[in-house]
N, C-alpha and C positions, 0 to 999 in steps of 0.2 A: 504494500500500500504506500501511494506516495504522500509526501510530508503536506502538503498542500489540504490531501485530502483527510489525514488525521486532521489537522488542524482546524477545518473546517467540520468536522463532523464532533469534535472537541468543543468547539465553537457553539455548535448549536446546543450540546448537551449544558455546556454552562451557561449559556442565555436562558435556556428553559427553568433551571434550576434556580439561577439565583436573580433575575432581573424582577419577581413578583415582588421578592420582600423588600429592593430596593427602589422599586416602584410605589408601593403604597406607603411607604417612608417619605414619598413626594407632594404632604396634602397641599401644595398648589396647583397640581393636577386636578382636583376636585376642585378648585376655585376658578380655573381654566380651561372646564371638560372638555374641548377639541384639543388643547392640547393635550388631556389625559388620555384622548381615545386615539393621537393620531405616539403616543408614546407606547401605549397597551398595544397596538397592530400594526408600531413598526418593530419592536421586540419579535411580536410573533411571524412576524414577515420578515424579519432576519433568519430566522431559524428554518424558516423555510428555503429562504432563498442559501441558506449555509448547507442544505439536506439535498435540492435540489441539483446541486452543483459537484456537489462532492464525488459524485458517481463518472460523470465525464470526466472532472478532473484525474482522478485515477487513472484513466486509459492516456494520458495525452504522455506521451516522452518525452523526459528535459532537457534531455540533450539536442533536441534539434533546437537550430537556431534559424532555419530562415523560416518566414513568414507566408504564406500562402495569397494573401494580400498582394504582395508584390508581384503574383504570375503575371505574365503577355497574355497566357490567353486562359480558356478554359480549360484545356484539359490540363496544364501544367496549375492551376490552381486545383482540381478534383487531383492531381497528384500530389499538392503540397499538405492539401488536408489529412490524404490518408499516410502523408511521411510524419505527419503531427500522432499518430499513432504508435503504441509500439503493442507485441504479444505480451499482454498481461501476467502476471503471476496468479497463481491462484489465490491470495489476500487481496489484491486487487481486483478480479473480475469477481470477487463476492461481496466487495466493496458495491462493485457497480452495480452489478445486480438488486443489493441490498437498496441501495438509495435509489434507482429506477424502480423498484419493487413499492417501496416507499414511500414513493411522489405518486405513483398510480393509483395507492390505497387513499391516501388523502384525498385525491381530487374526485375519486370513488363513495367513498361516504360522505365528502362536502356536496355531492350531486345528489344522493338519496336523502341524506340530510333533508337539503333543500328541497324538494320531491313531494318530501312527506310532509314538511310543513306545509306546500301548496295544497296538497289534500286536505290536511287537517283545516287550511283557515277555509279551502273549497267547503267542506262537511258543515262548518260553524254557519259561514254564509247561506248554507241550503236552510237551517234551523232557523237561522233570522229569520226567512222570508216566510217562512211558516209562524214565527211567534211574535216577530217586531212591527213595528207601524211605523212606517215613513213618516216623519215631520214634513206636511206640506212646504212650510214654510224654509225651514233648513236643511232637510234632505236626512237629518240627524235619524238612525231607529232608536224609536223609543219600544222597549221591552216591560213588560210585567214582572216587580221581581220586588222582596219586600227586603230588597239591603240597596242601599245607596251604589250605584255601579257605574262607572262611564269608563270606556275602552274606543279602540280604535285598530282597524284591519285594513292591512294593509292589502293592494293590489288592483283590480279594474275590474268594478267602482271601487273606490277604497271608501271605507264607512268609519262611520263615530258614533258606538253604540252607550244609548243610558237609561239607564231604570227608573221607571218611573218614582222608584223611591229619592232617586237621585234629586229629578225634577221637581218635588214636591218636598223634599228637605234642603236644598241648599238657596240661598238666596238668587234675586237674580246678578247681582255682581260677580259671586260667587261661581253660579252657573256657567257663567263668561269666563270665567278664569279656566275653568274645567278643559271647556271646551278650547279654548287656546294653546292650552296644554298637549292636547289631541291633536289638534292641529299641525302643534311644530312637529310633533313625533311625522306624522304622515309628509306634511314641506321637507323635513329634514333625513327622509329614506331612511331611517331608526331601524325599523324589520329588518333590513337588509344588512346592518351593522350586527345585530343582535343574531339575527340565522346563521353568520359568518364565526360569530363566537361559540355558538352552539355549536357548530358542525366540529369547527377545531377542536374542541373539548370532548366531542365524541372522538375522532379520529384517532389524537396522543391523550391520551388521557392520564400518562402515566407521567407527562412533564408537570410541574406545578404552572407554570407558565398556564399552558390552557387550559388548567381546572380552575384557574380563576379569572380565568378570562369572560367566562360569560356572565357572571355577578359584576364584575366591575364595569365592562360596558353595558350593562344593564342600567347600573346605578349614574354612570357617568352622561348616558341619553337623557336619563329621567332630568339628571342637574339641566342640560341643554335644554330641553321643557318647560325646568321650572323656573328659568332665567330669560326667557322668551315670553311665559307667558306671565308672570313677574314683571319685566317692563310695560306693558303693553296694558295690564289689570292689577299692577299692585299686588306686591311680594307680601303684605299682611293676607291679603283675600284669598292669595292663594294656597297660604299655608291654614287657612280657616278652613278652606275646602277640604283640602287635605284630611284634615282631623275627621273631621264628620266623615269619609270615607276612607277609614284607615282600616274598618273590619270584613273587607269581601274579597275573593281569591279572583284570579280569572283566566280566563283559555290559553293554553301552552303558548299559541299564535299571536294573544294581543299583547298590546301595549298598554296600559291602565295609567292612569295618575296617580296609583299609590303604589307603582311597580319599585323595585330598589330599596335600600336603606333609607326608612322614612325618617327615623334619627338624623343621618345626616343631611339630607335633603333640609329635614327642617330646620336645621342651624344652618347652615346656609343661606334661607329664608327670609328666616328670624333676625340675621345678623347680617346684615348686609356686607357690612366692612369685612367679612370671610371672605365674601366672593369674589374679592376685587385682591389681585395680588401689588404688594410694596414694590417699589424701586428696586432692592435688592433680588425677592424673591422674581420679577419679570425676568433677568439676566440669570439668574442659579437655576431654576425650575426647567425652564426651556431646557440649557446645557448640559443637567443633568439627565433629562428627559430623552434627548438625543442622542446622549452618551453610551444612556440604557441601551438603546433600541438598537442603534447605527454603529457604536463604538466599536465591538467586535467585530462586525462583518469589514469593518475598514482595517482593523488592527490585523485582521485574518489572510486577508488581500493582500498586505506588505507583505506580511510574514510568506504567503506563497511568491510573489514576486522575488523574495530573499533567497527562498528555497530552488529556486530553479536560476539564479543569478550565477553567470559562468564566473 
């Protein structure tokens, strides 16, 4: 196996292992959730792209030094490519294997994954239409349910489902805040951040990385919601709402307004000066965020450029 290619399959292993607890050591991430979510799925897309890679790497020979780029013509570059190859060993072609094997399982269960979610939110949507009633007026389904509920499904039409207990316990300020909440989920493609987390979490389940990947951008969406709809209705109203719907569970597929850590959500809320990061933390948070995510896959790339340097 060549150094390039330990080092990148090293790589992933210790991104996966240790970037969670140095991640959520970063609460300006949660003051910042795009930046939390774009630190949380560049970690986990380093490790991919370190898993991804590692398998071709292995097969490519050091020793050659020219370039395939440089041919006249075609066939001398389909010859420079296949002189970039050498006969493997056998730690090496199960290197490759391994990580081609790897990368196919992934992209295999992130498809069924995704699959099944469609069905499942397909199933919920066939249930609406039998039990909901279309809001003439805002297209909203309103449901018969004696717990306070509002949720949101995503896809074509994308819906904003609420309970009648909702509509007749929360104020109408209140109501508004709800629904705004719902709304950025759906403006802001959320399902599709959150299916992406799920599916990695089923696929390596055995990294810490993406067993905590799906709680955190779950909760880190929800921040993005309740900062959207916080501007827009007023970060008291919407931590009012909140409360009054803090005791109803809801479908594998939706997004709810009391999805996440309602804990921290509502300090957050509550305190506004959390949400906003200081001078210091704008400049520390980011770079360490970046560090997390990006550092090794950059530090991993010298170290192979090193490793095959004449």
């Amino acid at each position: 196996m060549s150094p390039p290619a330990i080092g990148l399959l090293s790589g992933a292993l210790l991104v996966g292992i240790t970037a969670p607890t140095l991640l959520l050591r970063q609460r300006g991430l949660l003051a910042a959730p795009r930046l939390g979510l774009a630190a949380w799925f560049g970690a986990a897309g380093a490790i991919l792209v370190m898993l991804v890679l590692a398998g071709p790497i292995t097969l490519l020979d050091p020793r050659v030094e020219a370039a395939p780029l440089a041919a006249s013509d075609v066939r001398s570059f389909v010859a420079g490519c296949v002189g970039l190859l050498h006969r493997p060993g056998v730690p090496s072609l199960i290197t490759a294997l391994v990580s081609t094997g790897a990368t196919a399982y992934i992209a295999v269960v992130l498809t069924r994954h995704a699959l099944r979610s469609h069905r499942d939110n397909e199933a919920h949507r066939a249930e609406l239409r039998t039990l909901g009633t279309p809001d003439p007026h805002t297209g909203i389904i309103v449901v018969e349910h004696a717990r306070p509920l509002c949720y949101c499904l995503a896809g074509r039409p994308r819906h904003i489902v609420l309970s009648t207990a909702a509509r007749d316990t929360l104020s109408v300020a209140q109501l508004d805040a709800v629904l705004a909440h719902e709304r950025a989920h759906l403006t802001g493609h959320h399902h599709v951040l959150l299916t992406l987390a799920r599916g990695l979490s089923t696929a390596l389940p055995f990294l810490p990385l993406f067993r905590a990947l799906p709680e955190q951008v779950e909760l880190l969406v929800e921040r993005l919601a309740d900062e959207r709809a916080g501007t827009s209705c007023g970060r008291s109203t919407v931590a009012r709402a909140l409360v009054r719907m803090a005791t109803h569970s809801l479908p594998d597929t939706a997004l709810g307004a009391t999805g996440g850590n309602l804990t921290t959500r509502m300090t957050y809320l509550l305190h506004p000066t959390a949400a906003h990061l200081g001078p210091s933390a704008m400049v520390l948070s980011p770079a360490v965020a970046l560090a997390i995510a990006l550092g090794p896959t950059a530090l991993l790339t010298l170290a192979c450029q090193l490793s095959w340097a004449p």
